[in-house]
Structure formats: C-alpha cells, structure tokens
N, CA, C and O atoms as a GROMACS GRO file, in nm:
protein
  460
    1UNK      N    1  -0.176  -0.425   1.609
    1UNK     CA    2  -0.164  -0.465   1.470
    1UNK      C    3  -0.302  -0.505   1.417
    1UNK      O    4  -0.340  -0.619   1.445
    2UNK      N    5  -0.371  -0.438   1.357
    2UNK     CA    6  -0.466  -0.490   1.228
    2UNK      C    7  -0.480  -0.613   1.163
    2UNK      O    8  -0.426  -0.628   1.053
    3UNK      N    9  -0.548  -0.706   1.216
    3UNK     CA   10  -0.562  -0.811   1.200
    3UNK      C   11  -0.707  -0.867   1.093
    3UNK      O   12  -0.796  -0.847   1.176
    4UNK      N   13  -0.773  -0.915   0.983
    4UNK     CA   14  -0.818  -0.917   0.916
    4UNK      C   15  -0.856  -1.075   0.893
    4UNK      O   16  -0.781  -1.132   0.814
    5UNK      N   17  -0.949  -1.147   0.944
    5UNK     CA   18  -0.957  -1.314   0.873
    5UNK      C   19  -1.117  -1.300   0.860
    5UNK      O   20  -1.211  -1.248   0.919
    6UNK      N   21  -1.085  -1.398   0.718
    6UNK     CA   22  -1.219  -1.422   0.648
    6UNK      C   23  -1.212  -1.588   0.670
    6UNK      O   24  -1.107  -1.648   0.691
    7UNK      N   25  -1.337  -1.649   0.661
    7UNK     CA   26  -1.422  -1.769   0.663
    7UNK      C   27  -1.532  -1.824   0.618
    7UNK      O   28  -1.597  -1.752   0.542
    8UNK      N   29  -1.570  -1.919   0.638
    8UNK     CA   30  -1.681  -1.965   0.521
    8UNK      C   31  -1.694  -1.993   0.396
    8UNK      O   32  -1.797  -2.028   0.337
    9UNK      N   33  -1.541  -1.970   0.339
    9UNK     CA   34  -1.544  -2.029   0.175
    9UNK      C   35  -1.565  -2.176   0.202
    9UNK      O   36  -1.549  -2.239   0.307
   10UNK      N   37  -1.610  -2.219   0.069
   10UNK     CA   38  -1.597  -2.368   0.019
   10UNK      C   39  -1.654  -2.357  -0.103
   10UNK      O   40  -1.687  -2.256  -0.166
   11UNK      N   41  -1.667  -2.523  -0.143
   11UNK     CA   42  -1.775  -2.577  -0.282
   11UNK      C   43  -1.863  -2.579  -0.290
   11UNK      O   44  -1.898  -2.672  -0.218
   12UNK      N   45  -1.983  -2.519  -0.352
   12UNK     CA   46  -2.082  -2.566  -0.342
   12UNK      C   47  -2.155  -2.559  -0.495
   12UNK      O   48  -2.110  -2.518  -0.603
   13UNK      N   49  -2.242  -2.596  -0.471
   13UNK     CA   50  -2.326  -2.663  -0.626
   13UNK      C   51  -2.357  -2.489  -0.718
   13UNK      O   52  -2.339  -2.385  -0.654
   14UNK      N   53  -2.397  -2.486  -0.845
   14UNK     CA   54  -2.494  -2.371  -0.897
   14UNK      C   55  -2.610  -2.340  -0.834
   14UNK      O   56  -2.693  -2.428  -0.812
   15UNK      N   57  -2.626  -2.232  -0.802
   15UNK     CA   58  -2.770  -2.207  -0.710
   15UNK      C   59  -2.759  -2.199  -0.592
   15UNK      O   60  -2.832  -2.125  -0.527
   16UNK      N   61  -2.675  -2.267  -0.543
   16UNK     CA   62  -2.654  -2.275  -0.365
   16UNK      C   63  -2.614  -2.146  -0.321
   16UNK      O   64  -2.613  -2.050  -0.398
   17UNK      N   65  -2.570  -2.137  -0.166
   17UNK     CA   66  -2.548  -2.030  -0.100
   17UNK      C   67  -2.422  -2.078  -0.018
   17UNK      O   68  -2.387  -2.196  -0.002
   18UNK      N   69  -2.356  -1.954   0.037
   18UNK     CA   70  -2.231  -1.946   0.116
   18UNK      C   71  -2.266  -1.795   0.221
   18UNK      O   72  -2.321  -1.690   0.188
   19UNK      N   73  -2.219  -1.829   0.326
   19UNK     CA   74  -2.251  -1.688   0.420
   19UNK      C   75  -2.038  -1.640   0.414
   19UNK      O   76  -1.967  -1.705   0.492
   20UNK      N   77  -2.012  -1.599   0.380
   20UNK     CA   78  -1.847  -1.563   0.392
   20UNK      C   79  -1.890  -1.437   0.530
   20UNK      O   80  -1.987  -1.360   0.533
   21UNK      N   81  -1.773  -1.457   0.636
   21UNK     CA   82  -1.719  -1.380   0.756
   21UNK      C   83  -1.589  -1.310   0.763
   21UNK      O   84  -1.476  -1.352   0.738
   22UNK      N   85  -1.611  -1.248   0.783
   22UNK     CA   86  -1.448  -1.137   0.766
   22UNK      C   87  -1.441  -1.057   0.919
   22UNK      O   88  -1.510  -0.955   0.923
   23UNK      N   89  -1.378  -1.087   1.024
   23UNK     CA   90  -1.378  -1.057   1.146
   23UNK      C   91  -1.229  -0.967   1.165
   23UNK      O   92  -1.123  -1.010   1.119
   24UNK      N   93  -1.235  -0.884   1.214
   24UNK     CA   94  -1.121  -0.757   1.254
   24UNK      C   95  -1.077  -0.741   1.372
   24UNK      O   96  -1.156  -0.704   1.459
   25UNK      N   97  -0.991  -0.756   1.392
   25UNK     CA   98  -0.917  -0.791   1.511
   25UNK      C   99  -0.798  -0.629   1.530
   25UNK      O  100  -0.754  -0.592   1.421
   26UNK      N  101  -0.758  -0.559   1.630
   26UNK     CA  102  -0.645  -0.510   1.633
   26UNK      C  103  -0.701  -0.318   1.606
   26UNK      O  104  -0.620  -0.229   1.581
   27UNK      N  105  -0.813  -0.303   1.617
   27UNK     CA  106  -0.883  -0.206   1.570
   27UNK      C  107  -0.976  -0.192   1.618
   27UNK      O  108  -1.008  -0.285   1.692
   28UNK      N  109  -1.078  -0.071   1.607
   28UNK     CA  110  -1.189  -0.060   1.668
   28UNK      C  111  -1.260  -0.017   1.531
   28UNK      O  112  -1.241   0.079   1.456
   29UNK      N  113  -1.371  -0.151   1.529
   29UNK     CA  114  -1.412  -0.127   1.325
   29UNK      C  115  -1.547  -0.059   1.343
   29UNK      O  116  -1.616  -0.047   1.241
   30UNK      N  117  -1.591  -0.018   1.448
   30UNK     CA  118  -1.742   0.070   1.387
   30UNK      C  119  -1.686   0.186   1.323
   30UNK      O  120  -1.762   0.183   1.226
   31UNK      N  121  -1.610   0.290   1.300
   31UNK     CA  122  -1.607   0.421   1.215
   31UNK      C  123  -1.565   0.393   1.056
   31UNK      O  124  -1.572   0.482   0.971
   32UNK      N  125  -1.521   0.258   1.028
   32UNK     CA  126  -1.463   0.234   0.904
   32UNK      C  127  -1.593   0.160   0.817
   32UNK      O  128  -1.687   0.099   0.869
   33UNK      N  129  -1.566   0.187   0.644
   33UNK     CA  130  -1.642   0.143   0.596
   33UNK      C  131  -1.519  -0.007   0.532
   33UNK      O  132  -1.400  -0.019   0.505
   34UNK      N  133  -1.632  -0.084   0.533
   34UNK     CA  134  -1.561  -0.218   0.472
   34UNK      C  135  -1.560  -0.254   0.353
   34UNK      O  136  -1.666  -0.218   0.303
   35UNK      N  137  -1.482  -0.320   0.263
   35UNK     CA  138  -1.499  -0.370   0.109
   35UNK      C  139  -1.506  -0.496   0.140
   35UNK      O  140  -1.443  -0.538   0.236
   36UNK      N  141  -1.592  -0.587   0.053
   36UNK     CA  142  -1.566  -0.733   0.001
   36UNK      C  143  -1.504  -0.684  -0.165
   36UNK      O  144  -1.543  -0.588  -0.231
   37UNK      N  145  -1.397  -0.787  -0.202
   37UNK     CA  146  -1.344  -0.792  -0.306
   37UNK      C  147  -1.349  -0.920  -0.352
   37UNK      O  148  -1.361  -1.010  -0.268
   38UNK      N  149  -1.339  -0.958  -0.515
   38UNK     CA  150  -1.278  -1.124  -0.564
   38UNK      C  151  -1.157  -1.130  -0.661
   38UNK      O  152  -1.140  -1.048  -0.751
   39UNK      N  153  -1.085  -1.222  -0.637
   39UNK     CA  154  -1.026  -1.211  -0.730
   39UNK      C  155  -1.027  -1.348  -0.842
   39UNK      O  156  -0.906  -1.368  -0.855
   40UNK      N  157  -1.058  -1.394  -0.881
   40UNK     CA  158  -1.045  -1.511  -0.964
   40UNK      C  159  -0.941  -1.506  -1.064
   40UNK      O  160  -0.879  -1.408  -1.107
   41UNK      N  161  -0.929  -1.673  -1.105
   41UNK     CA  162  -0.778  -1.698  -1.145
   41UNK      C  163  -0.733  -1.642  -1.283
   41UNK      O  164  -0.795  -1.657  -1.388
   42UNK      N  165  -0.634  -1.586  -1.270
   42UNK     CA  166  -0.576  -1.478  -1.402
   42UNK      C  167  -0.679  -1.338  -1.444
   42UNK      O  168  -0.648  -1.284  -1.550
   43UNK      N  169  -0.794  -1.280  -1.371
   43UNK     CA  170  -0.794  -1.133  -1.351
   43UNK      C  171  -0.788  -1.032  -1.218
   43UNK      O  172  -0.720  -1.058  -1.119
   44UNK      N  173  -0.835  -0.964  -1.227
   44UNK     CA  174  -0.807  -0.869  -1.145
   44UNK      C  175  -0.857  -0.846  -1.066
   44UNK      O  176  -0.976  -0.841  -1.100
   45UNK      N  177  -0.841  -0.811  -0.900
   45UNK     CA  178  -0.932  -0.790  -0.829
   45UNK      C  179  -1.030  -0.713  -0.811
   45UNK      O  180  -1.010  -0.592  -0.802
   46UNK      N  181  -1.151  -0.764  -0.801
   46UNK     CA  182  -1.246  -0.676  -0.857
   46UNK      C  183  -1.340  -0.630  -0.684
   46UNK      O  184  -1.332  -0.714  -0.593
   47UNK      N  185  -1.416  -0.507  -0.661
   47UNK     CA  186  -1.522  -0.488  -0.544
   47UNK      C  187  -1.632  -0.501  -0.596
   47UNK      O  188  -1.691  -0.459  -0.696
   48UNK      N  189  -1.661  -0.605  -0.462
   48UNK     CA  190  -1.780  -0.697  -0.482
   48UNK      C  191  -1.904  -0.602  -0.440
   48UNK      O  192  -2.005  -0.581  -0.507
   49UNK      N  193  -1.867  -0.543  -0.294
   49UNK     CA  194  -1.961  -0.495  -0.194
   49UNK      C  195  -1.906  -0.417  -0.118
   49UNK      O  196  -1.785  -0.438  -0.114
   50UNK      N  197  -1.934  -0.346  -0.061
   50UNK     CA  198  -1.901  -0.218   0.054
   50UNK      C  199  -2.048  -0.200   0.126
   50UNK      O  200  -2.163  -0.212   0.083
   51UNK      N  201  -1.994  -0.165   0.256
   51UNK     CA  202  -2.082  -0.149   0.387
   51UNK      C  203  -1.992   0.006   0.430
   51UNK      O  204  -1.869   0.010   0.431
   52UNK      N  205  -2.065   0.102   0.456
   52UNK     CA  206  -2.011   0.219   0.517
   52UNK      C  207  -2.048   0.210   0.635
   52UNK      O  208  -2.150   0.150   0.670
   53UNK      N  209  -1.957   0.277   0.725
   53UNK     CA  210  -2.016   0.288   0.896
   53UNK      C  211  -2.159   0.336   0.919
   53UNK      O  212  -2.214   0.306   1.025
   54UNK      N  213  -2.214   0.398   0.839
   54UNK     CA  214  -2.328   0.462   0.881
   54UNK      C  215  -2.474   0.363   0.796
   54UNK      O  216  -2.591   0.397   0.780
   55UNK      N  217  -2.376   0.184   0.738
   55UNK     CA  218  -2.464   0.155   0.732
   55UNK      C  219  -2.539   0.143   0.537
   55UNK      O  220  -2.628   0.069   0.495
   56UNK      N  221  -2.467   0.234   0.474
   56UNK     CA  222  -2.455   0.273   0.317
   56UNK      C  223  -2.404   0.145   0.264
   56UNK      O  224  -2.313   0.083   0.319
   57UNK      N  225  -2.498   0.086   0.100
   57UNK     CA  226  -2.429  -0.056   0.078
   57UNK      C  227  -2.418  -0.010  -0.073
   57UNK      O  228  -2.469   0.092  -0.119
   58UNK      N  229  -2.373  -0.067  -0.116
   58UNK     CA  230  -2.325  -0.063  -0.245
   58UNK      C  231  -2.314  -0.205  -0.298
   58UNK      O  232  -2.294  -0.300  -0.223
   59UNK      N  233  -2.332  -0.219  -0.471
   59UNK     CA  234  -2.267  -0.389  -0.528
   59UNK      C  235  -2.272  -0.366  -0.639
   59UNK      O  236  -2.362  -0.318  -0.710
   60UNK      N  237  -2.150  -0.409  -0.663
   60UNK     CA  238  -2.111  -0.390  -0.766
   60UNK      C  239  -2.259  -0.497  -0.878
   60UNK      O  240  -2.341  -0.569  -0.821
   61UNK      N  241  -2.256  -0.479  -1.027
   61UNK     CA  242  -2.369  -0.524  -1.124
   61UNK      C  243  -2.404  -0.687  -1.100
   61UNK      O  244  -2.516  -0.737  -1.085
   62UNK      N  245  -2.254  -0.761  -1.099
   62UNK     CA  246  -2.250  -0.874  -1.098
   62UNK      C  247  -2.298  -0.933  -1.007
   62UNK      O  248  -2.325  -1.052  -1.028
   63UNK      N  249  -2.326  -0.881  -0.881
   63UNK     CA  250  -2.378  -0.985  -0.774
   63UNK      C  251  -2.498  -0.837  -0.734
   63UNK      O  252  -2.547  -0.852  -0.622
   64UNK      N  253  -2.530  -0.757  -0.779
   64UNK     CA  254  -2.632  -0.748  -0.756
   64UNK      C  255  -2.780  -0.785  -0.760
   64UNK      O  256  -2.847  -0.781  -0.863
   65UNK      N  257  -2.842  -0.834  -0.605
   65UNK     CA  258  -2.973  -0.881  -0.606
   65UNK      C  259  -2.946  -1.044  -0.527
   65UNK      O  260  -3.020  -1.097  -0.444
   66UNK      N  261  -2.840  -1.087  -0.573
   66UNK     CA  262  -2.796  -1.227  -0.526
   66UNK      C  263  -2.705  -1.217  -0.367
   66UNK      O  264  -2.712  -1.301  -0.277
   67UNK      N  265  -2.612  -1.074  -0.365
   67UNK     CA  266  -2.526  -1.110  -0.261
   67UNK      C  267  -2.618  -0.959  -0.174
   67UNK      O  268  -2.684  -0.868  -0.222
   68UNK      N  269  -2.560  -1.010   0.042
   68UNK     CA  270  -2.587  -0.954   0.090
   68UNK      C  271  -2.493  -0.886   0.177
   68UNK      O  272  -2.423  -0.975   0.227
   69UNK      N  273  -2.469  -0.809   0.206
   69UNK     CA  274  -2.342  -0.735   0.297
   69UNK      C  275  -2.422  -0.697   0.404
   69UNK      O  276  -2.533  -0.643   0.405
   70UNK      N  277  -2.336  -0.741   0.512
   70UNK     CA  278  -2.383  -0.664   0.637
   70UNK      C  279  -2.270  -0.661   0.746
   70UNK      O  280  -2.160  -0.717   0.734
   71UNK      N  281  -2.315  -0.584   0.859
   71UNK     CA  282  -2.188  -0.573   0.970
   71UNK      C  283  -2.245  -0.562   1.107
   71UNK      O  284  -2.320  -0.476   1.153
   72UNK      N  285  -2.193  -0.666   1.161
   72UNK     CA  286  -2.200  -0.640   1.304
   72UNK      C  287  -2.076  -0.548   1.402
   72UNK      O  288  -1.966  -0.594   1.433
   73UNK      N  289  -2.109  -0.458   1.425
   73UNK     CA  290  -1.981  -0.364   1.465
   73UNK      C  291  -2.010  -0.469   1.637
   73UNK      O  292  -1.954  -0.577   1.623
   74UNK      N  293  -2.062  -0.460   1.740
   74UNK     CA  294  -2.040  -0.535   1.837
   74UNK      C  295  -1.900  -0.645   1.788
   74UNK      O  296  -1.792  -0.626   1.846
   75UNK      N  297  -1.910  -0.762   1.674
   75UNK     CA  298  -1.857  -0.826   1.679
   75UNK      C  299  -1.737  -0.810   1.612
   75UNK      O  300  -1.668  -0.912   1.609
   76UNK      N  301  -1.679  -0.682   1.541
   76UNK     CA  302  -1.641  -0.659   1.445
   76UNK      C  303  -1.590  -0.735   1.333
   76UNK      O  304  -1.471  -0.749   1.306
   77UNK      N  305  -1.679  -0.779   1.276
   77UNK     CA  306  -1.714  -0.880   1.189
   77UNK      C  307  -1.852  -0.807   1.056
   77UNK      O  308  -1.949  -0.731   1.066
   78UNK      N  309  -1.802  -0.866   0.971
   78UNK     CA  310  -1.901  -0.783   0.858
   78UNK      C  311  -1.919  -0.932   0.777
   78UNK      O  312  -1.824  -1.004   0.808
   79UNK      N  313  -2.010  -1.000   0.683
   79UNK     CA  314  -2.045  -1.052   0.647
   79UNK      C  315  -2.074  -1.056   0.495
   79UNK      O  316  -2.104  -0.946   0.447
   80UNK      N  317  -2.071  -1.142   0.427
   80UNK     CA  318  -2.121  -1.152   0.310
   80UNK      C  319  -2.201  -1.300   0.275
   80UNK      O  320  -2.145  -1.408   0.255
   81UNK      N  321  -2.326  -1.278   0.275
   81UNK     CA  322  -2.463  -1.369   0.238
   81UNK      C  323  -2.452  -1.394   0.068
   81UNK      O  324  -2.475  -1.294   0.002
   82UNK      N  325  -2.423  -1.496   0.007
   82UNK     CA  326  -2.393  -1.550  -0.121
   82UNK      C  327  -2.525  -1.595  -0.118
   82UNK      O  328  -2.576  -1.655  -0.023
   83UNK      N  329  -2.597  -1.554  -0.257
   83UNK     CA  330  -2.744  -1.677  -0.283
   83UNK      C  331  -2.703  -1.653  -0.468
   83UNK      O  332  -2.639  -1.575  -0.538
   84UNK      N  333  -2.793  -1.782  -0.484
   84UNK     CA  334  -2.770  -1.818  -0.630
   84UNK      C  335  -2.667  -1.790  -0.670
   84UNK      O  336  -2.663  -1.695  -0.748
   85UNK      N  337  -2.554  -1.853  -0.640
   85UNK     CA  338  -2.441  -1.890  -0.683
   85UNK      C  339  -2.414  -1.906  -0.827
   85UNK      O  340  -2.500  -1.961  -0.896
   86UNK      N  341  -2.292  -1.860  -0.888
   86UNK     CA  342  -2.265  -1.920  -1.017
   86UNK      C  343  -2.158  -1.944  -0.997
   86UNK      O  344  -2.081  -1.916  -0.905
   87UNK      N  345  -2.143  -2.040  -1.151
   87UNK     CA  346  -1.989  -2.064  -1.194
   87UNK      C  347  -1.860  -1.978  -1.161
   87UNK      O  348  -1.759  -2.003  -1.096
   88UNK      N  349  -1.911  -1.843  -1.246
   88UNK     CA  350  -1.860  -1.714  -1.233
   88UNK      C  351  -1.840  -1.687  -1.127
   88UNK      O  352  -1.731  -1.629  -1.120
   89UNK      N  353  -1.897  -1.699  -1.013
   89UNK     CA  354  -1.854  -1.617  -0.879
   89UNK      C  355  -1.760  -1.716  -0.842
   89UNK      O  356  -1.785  -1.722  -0.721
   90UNK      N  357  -1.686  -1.784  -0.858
   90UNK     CA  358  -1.534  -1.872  -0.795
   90UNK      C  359  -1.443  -1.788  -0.830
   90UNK      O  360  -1.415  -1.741  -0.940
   91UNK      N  361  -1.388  -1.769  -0.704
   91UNK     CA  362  -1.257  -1.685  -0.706
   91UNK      C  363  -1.233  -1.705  -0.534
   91UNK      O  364  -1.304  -1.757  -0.447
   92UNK      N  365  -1.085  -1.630  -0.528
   92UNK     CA  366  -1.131  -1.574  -0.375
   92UNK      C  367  -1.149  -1.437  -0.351
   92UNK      O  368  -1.121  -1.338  -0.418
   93UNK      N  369  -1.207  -1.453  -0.232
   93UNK     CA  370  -1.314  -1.361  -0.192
   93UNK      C  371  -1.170  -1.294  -0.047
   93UNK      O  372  -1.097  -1.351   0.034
   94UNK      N  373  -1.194  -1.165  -0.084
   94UNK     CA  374  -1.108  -1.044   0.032
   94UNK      C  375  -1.185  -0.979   0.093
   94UNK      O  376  -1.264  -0.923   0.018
   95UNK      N  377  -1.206  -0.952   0.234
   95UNK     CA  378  -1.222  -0.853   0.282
   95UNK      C  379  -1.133  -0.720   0.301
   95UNK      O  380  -1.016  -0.755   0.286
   96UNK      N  381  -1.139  -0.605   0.325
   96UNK     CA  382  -1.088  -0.478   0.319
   96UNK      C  383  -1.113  -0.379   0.408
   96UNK      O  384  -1.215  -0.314   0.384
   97UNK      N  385  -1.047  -0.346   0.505
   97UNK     CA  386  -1.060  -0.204   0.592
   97UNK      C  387  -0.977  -0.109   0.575
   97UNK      O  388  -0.863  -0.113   0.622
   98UNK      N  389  -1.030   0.006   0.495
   98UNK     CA  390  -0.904   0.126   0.521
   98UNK      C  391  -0.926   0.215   0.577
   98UNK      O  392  -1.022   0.282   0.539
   99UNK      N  393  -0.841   0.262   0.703
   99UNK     CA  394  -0.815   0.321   0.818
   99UNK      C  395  -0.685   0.420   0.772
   99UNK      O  396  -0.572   0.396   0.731
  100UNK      N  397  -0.763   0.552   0.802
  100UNK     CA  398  -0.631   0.695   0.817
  100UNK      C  399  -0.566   0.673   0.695
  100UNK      O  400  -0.454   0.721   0.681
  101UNK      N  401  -0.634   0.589   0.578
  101UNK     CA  402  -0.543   0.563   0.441
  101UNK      C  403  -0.461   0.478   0.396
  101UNK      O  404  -0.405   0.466   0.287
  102UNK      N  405  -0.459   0.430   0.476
  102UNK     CA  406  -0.458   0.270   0.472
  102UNK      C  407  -0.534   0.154   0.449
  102UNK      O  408  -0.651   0.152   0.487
  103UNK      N  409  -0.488   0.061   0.394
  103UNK     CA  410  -0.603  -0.032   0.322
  103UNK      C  411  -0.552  -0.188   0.416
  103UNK      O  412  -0.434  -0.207   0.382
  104UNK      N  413  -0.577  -0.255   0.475
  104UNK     CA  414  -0.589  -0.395   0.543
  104UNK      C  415  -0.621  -0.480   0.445
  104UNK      O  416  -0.642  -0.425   0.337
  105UNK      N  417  -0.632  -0.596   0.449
  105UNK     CA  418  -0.637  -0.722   0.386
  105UNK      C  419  -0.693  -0.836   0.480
  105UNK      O  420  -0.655  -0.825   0.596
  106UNK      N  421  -0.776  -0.944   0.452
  106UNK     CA  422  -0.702  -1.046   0.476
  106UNK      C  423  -0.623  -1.115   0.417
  106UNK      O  424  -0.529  -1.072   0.349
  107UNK      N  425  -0.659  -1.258   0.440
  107UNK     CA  426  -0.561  -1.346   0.366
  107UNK      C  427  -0.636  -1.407   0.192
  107UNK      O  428  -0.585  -1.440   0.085
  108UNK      N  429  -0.786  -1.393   0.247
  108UNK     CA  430  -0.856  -1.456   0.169
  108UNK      C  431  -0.959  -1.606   0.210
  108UNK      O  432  -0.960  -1.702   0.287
  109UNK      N  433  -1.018  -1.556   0.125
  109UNK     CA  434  -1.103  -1.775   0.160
  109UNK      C  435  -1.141  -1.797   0.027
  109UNK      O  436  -1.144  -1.690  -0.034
  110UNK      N  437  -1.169  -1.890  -0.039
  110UNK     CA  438  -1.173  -1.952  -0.187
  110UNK      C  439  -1.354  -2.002  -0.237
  110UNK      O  440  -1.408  -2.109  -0.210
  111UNK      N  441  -1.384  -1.943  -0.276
  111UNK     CA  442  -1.533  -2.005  -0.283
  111UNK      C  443  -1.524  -2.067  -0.416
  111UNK      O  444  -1.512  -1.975  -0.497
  112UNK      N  445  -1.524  -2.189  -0.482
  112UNK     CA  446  -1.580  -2.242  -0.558
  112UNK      C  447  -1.735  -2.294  -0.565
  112UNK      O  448  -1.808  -2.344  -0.479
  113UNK      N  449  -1.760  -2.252  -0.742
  113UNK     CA  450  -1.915  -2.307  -0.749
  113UNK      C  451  -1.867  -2.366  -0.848
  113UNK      O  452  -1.783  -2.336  -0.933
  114UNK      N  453  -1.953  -2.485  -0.821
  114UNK     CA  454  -1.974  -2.590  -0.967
  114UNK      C  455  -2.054  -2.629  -1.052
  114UNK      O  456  -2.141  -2.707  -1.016
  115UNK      N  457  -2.049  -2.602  -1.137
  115UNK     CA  458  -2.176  -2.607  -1.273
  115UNK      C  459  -2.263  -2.712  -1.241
  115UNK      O  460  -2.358  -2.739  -1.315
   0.00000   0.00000   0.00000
C-alpha cells in the first residue's frame, strides 16, 4: 500500500523559512515524478512544485525564486525548502505521487505565516 506523510509544517513569522518533508513509503519512488500542492482555506488546490525522476523542476509564479524542491530517492523522501515566507503562502501544503495513473496523497501538514 502507498503510503505518503508530509512534515515540517508550522507558524512562523513573514520572511522566515520552513523545510516541509514528504516521505513515501509502500513503493519504490526513484522512477516517479513528485508534486508539492496548497490548498488554502476556501480555494482550490493549487501545484506548487514538481521534481521529475530525472531531476526536472518546475514552480509554479507564486513561489518562484523563494521555494526549493528537491528529492532524495535513497530516502524516498522529496522536500520542500520555504524562504521568505508570506502571509499568502498559509494553507496546507500536499505532497503527490502518480504511479501507472494514479495519483497518491498525503494527509497534509498546515503551514501558517503571520504578518
């Protein structure tokens, strides 16, 4: 079973940083490319970041330059490096693996920033 947990949300000030962890369990995650997603309260979930297996990154406008994606396939665990935080970026934060067409989840972790 495909197992999916993220970590490292919390509060932190405007400007600050958060490292968010999204670790995969139940799978073998080097051939898959990964999504970070957010969703914040009353819109839609939006992609934050993607890491392809071969290493390819992508970000979406809003956190481009501020956020960092990366993946350790040893640990299968992929990462997301938060710097200069805003207001705006509070939501929670998803990781995503889709495998053979299928899309995984986790559960989520909650990052609030505070003005």
């Amino acid at each position: 079973q495909v197992r999916l947990e993220e970590s490292g949300g919390g509060l932190v000030q405007s400007g600050g940083s958060l490292r968010l962890s999204c670790q995969a369990s139940g799978i073998i995650f080097s051939p898959y490319a990964m999504d970070w997603y957010r969703q914040a309260r009353g819109k839609q979930r939006e992609l934050v970041a993607t890491i392809t297996s071969g290493g390819s990154i992508d970000y979406s406008d809003s956190v481009r330059g501020r956020f960092t994606i990366s993946r350790d396939n040893a640990k299968n665990t992929v990462y997301l490096q938060m710097n200069s935080l805003k207001p705006e970026d509070t939501a929670v934060y998803y990781c995503k693996l889709t495998a053979r067409g299928v899309g995984y989840w986790g559960q989520g972790t909650q990052v609030t920033v505070s003005s």
